[in-house]
C-alpha positions, 0 to 999 in steps of 0.5 A: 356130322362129325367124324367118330374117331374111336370106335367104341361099339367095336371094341368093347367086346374086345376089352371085355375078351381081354379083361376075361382073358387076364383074369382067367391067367391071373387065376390059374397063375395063382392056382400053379404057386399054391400046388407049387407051395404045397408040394413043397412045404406040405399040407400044413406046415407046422412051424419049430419042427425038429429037422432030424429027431434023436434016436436015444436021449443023450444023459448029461454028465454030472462032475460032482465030487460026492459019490452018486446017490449021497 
């Protein structure tokens, strides 16, 4: 009778431990940057925003050499 060189029937359950194991990690992994991600650019980033918004509107300065208002 040959020999049985790799046991299989014994080591199937640890593969399957291991590939639950992985992907259990992998998940919370992914789950850590997502709240990473959020706490840092917020819930919904909204992209072209203003860093600082302008308390009063600056008027433009017109040369012109007729008076205003002619």
């Amino acid at each position: 009778m040959p020999r049985q060189i790799i046991d299989t029937e014994s080591s199937r359950p640890r593969y399957v431990r291991r590939l639950i194991v992985t992907w259990v990690v992998l998940a919370i992994v992914i789950v850590v940057l997502v709240l990473v991600a959020i706490a840092v650019y917020g819930r919904f980033p909204q992209p072209g925003r203003p860093q600082a918004v302008p308390t009063a509107a600056v008027q433009p300065q017109v040369f012109s050499s007729r008076p205003p208002g002619k």
